[in-house]
N, C-alpha and C positions, 0 to 999 in steps of 0.2 A: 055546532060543536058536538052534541049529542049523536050526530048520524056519523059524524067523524071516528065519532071513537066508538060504535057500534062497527064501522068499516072495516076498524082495527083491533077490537076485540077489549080493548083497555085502553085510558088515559096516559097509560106508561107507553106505553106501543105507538100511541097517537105523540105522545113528547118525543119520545125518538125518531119517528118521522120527519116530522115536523123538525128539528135538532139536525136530521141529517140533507134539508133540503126535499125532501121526498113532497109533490105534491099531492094534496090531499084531495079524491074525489073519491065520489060511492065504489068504484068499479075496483077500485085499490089497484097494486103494484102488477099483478097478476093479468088483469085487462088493460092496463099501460103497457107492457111489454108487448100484447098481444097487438096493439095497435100500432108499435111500432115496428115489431115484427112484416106488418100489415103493406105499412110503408114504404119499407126497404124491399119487400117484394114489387113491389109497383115500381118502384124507383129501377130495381134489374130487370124489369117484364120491358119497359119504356126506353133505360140502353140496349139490348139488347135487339130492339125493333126499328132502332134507329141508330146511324152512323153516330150522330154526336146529338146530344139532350142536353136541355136548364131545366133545372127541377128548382121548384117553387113550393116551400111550405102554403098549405090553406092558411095561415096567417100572414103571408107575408105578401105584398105585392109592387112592381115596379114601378116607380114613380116614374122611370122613362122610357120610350120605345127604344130607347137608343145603349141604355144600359144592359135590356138582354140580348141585342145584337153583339156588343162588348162580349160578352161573358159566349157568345154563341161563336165569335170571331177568334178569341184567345184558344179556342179546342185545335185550331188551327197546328201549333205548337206547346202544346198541352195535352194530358188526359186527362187532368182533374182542375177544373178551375174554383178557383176559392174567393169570397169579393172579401170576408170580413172574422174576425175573431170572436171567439165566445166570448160571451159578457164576464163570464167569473167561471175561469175551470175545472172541472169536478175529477175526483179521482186522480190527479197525477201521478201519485207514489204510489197508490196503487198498478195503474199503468204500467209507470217502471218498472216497479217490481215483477209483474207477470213478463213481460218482458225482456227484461234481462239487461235494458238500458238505463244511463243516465241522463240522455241530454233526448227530449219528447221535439217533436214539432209544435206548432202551437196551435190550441185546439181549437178549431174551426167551425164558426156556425154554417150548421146543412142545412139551413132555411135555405141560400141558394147556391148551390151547385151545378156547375158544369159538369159535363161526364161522357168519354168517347167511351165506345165499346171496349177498349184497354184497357176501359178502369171498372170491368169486370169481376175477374179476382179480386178486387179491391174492397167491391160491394158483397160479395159473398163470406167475406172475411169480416165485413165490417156486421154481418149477420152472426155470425161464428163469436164474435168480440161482445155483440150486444147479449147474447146470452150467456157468455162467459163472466162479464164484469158487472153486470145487471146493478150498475153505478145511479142512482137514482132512478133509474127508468129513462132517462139521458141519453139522446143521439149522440151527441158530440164525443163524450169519451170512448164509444166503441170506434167511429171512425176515428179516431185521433192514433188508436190503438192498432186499426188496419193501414191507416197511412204510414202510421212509420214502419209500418212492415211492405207496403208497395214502395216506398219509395225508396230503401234501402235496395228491392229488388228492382229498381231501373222507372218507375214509374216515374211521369213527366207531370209533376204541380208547377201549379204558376196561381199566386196570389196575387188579386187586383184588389190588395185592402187599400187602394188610396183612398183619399174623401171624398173625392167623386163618384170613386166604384159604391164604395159603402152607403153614402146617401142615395144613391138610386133605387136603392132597394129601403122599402120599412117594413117595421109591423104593428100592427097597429097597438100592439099589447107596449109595446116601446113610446107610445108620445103619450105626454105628461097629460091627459084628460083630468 
């Protein structure tokens, strides 16, 4: 707790993090962002180099061979595939509001992702979004935030959140140890 609230300067600073979601480690919000930032370049260096990509967080892994074939098959008639939903979504009304919408898509865990070169703009945007909204340090709200703007402009999602899609993939930070 101590090195916590030394990260943050104060115990009030350290309550409000903590109050808003924010996880706490040494490196604070600052070196989160940069590591996501990190990310999402890898993630356009990797479309970019290849016709169609699955991108796979370091935490997350397929439980089947047959599931990133799925997710690899669906770019087919897609640019963005999506297997599953955030656990709990951060920032809606915010979102909105920057936005200028009411009715959001639903925000999507990027643990795993599909992604054809089309969904390009998407990923640049969803850079653009992650330092604009800088929503806990949070993947998912910046994309949530680039996809309803690809997909208003013609982009091709397709969700394979059935139970099958979604069980194929875990993480390990997800089973009840």
């Amino acid at each position: 707790f101590d090195r916590a609230v030394n990260a943050f300067g104060n115990s009030a600073a350290l309550d409000e993090a903590l109050e808003s979601g924010l996880s706490v480690w040494a490196g604070g919000l600052e070196k989160m962002l940069a590591l996501r930032r990190a990310k999402q370049a890898a993630v356009r260096f990797g479309v970019a180099l290849y016709e169609r990509a699955v991108v796979l967080d370091a935490d997350t892994f397929a439980c089947d061979a047959q599931a990133l074939d799925a997710v690899a098959a669906a770019l087919e008639d897609a640019d963005v595939v999506v297997v599953s939903e955030a656990r709990t979504p951060k920032c809606p009304g915010q979102i909105a509001r920057v936005l200028g919408v009411k009715d959001l898509p639903p925000e999507y865990n990027t643990g795993v992702l599909g992604l054809s070169r089309a969904a390009l703009p998407l990923l640049e945007r969803w850079d653009h979004w992650h330092a604009r909204l800088r929503c806990n340090g949070q993947d998912q709200p910046a994309f949530r935030a680039a996809l309803t703007e690809a997909v208003k402009r013609g982009l091709r999602l397709l969700d394979l959140g059935e139970d099958d899609a979604q069980q194929a993939f875990s993480e390990p930070s997800a089973k009840p140890y």
